[in-house]
N, C-alpha and C positions, 0 to 999 in steps of 0.2 A: 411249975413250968420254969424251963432256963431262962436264962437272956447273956446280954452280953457287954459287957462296958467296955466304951472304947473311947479313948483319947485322940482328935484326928489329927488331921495338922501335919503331919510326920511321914517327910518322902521314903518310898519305899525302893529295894535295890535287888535283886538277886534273879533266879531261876524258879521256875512252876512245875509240874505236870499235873496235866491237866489228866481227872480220872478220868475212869472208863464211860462211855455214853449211858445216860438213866435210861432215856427214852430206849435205846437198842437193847439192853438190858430185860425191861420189863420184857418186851418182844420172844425174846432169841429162848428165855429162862420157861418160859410156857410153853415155847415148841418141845420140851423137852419132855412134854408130857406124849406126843406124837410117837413115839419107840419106846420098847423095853429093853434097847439097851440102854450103854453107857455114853453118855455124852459129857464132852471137857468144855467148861468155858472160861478164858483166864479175861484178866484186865477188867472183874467184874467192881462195882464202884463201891463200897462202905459204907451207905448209903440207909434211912429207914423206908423209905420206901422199897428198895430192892429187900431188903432183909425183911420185911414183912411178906413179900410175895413168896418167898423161898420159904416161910413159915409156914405158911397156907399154902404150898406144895408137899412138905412135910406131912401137913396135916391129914394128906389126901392118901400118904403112903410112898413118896416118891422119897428114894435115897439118896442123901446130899451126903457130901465127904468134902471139905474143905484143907486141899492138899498146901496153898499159902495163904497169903493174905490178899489176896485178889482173883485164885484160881476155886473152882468148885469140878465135881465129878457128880451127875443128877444121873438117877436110873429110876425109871418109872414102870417097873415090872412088876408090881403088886400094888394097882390102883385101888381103892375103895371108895365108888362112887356114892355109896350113903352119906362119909363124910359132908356132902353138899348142902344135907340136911339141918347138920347138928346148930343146935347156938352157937358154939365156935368159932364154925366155920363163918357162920352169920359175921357175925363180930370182926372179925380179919379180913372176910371179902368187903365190909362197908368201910374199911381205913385207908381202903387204897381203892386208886380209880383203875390201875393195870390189871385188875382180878378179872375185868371183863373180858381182858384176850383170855382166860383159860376153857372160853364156850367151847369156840373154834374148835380148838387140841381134843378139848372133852366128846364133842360130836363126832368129828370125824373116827375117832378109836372106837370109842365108848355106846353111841350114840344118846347121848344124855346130859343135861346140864342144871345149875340151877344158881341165879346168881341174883342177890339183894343188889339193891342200889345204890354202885361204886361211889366210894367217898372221892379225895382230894380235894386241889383249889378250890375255894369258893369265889371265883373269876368269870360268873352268871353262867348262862344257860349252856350245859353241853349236853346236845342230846344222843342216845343210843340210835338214831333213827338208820345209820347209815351201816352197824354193826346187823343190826333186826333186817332191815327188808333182805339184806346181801343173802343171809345163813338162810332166811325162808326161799331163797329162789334157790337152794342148792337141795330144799325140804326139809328144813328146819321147823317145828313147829312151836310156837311160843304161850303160853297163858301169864299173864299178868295177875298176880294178885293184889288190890290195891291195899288191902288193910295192913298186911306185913313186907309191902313196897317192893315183890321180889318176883321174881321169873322162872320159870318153871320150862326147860327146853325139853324138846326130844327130838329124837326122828327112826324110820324105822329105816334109814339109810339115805346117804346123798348123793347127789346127783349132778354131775355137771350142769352149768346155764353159761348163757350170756347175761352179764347185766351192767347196766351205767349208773354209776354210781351219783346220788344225790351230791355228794361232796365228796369232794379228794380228804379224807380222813383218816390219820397216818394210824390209829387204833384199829380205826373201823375196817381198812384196807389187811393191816396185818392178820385181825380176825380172820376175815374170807380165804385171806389167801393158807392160814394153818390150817382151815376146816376142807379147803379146793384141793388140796397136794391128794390125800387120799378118798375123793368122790368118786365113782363112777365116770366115766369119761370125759369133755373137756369143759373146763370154764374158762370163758374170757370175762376179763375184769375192764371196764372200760372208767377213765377219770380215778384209774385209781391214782394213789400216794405215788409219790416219787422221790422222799426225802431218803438220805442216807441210810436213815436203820431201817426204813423196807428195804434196801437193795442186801445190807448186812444179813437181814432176815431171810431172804431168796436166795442166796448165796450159800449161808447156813443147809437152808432148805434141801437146795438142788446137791450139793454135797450130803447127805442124809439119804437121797436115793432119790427124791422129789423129781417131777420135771416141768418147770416155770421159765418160761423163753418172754422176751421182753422188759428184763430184769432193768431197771433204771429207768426208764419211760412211764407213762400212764395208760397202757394197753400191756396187761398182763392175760398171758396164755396160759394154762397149768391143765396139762395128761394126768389125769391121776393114776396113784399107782394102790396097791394094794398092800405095803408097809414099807416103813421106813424105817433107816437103822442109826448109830450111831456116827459120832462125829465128833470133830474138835473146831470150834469155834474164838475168835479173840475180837473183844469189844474196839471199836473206834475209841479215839479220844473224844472227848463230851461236848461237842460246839459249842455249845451254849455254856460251858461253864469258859471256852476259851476266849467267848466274846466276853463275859462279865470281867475276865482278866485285861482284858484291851482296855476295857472300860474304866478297869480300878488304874490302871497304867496313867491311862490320861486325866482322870479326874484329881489324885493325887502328884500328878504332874513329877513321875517316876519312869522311868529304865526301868523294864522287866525283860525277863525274855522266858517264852512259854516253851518248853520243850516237847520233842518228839509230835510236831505239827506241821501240816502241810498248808498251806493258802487253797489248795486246788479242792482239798477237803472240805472248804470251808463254806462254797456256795458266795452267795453275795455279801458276806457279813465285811468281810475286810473293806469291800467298797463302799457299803453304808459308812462305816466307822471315819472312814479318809473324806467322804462329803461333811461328815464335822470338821474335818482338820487333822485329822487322829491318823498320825504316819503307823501303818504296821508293812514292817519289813521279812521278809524270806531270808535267814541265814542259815546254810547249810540246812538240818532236818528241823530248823528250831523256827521259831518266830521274834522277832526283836522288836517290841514299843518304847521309843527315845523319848526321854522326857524332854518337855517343850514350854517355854514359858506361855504361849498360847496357841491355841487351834481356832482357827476362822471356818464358820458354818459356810458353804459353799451355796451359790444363789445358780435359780435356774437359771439358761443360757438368754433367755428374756429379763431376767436380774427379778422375777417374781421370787415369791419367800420359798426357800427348801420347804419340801415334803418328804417325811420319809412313813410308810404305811408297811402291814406285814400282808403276808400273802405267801398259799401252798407254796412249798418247792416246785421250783426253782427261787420262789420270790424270796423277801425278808422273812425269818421266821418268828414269829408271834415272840418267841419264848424270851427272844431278848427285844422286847419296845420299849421294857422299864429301865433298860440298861442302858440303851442310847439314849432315853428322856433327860435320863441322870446325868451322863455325859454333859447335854447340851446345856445345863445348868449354868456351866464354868466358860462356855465357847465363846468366841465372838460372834454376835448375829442371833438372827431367831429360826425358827424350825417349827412346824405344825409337826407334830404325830399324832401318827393316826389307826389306831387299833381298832382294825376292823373284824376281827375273828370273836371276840369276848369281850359283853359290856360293861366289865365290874372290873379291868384290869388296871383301869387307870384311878382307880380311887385312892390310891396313898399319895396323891401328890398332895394333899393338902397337909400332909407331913412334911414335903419338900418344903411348904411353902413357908411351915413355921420355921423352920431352919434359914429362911430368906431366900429361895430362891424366888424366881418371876418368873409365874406360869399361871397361864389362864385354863381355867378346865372349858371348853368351849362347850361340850355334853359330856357322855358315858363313855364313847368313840375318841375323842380329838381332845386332844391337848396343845397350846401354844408356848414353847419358851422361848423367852426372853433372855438370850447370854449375860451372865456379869461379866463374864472376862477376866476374873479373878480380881476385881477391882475392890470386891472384897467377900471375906470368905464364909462360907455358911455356918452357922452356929450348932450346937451340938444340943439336945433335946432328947428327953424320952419317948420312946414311939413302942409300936409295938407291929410284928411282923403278920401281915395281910394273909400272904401266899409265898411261895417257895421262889418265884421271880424277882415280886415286890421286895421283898426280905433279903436277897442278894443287892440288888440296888438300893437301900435305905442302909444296907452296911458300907456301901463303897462312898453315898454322901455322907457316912459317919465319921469315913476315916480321911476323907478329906477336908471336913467340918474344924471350926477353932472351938473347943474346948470337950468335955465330957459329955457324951452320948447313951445310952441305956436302951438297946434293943430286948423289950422281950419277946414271949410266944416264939424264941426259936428253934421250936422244933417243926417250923417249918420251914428254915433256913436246911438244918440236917436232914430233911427229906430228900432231899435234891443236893448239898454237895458233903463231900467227904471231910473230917478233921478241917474245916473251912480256919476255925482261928488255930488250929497249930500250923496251918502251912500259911496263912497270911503272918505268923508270928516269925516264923525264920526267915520273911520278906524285911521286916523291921518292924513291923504293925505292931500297935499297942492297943494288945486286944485281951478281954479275959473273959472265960467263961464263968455265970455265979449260975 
């Protein structure tokens, strides 16, 4: 396994961009199994997790052509749904957790599916429950085999429904909604997702031939149609990798500026970041974070301790709680977070904690920091990388950290962001891959 040494200490100075969105990526790249024609998708991110799922499209018979270095052409004209079976497949669908959207695509065409049980984060319990009932209300039918852990779909066609969904579930929601486009007459989706890559994904869709009305909201309508064609589609830029950029901005108390971002895109994340203290500015198409000798945590308007909690879209999103935790490390003041979505996400802080920061784990849920203030700086330690969040935030207290740091197990850093230490290297970062 890699890792990664890194020297901290050392302001950083320059321009970003931020790749293309993972999460919209897995999505938009499995709709692609819904037509036999040609579909474009550029801005796609470099990523092991997206390159593994494009592996296991491959596998299936779908024709990939990589015209640059971010652009792909998929055609899914000679599926072979045996592939579902093989060990292979096996193997590739339990390394990633995105393999589960390929149900949806596969039912609706196909009517067939068959999927072991998706890998990723180990960030506690997530379960299929909200992906399973949605597909059976459209007549999906499922058998569980428990010895070789895996699912066996079928259906002998589907069917429009109404249904409300157990949880707003931005996987589970994209499911329904690839398997809904081509059903029999109408489904409404009620609580579904509302986060940016379902609208990217509906938009995708409806362009494709689809017809899904309530695109952006949590009441999704979808006529279905009886095929869908090709398309050209272009990724977001990756939220969540441009809050981890805020994040490294402030905590190495650097000037950066994120390129080709909008604030408007961005949901609430700007305003979490600025309740630390953490000024992010709109310049032109770019985004500008000033370096600042401190950021003061902001107290509610009764002067009780800041809370900051995640929560579906619209709210905070899950994916950066580790990001802001890290943050508040260095701030003025204290902060609870409070990760209510997943009960394992907060366990590296006791890596923060060898590094010195002050932080109480209060359960599995809630964390309490205590600001230093930069009064003095955190220390540099061998750790080793959790999950692909965690792993982003234990590189950003690395590299604010005084002395030699040694992340390994990062190959779960590369899951999730692209050439992460060549593009932190041309910031100034002293960073190395062994």
């Amino acid at each position: 396994m890699g890792s990664f040494k890194i020297t901290g200490g050392v302001p950083l100075s320059g321009e970003i961009i931020p790749q293309g969105a993972k999460n919209e990526a897995l999505q938009v790249i499995c709709a692609v199994l819904l037509t036999a024609d040609e579909v474009k998708i550029s801005n796609v991110p470099n990523i092991l997790d997206v390159n593994r799922l494009i592996e296991l499209l491959k596998g299936l018979g779908v024709k990939v052509k990589k015209t640059d270095a971010n652009t792909f052409l998929f055609q899914a004209d000679n599926i072979n749904p045996e592939y579902l079976k093989t060990p292979e497949y096996y193997q590739k669908a339990t390394s990633i957790r995105g393999s589960v959207m390929i149900i949806g695509p596969l039912l609706a065409r196909f009517g067939t599916g068959f999927l072991p049980q998706p890998g990723g984060d180990k960030i506690g319990r997530r379960r299929l429950d909200t992906h399973f009932k949605g597909l059976e209300k459209l007549g999906a039918r499922f058998h569980y085999d428990a010895e070789n852990k895996s699912y066996d779909i079928s259906t002998s066609g589907l069917t429009g429904d109404y249904m409300l969904l157990e949880e707003a579930s931005v996987t589970g929601t994209a499911n329904i909604v690839m398997a809904s486009v081509m059903a029999e007459g109408k489904t409404t989706i009620f609580n579904a997702a509302s986060e940016p890559y379902i609208v990217q994904l509906c938009k995708m869709l409806n362009s494709m031939g689809a017809a899904i009305s309530g695109i952006g909201s949590n009441l999704l309508t979808i006529e279905g149609v009886k095929e869908l064609h090709g398309t050209s589609h272009t990724l977001l830029a990756d939220m969540i990798e441009v809050g981890s950029f805020i994040g490294l901005a402030a905590m190495t108390q650097s000037s950066l500026t994120i390129k080709n971002v909008n604030l408007n895109d961005l949901g609430r994340i700007p305003d979490i970041f600025r309740r630390l203290g953490v000024s992010v500015e709109q310049k032109g198409h770019n985004l500008f974070v000033p370096a600042k000798k401190e950021y003061v945590i902001e107290t509610f308007i009764d002067g009780s301790i800041m809370k900051i909690d995640d929560a579906p879209w619209p709210g905070f999103t899950p994916d950066l709680i580790s990001i802001v935790l890290v943050v508040a490390i260095q701030a003025k003041g204290s902060v609870l977070i409070h990760q209510k979505m997943f009960e394992s996400r907060l366990f590296f802080v006791d890596k923060l904690i060898d590094m010195g920061a002050r932080i109480i784990l209060c359960d599995p849920h809630r964390a309490t920091v205590i600001g230093l203030n930069h009064e003095s700086p955190l220390r540099g330690i061998k750790m080793s990388s959790p999950d692909i969040r965690a792993g982003v935030a234990l590189l950003i207290a690395a590299l604010s950290a005084k002395g030699e740091s040694i992340i390994e197990n990062i190959e779960q850093i590369d899951r999730g962001y692209q050439d992460i230490d060549l593009r932190l290297r041309k910031l100034g970062a002293r960073i190395e891959r062994m």
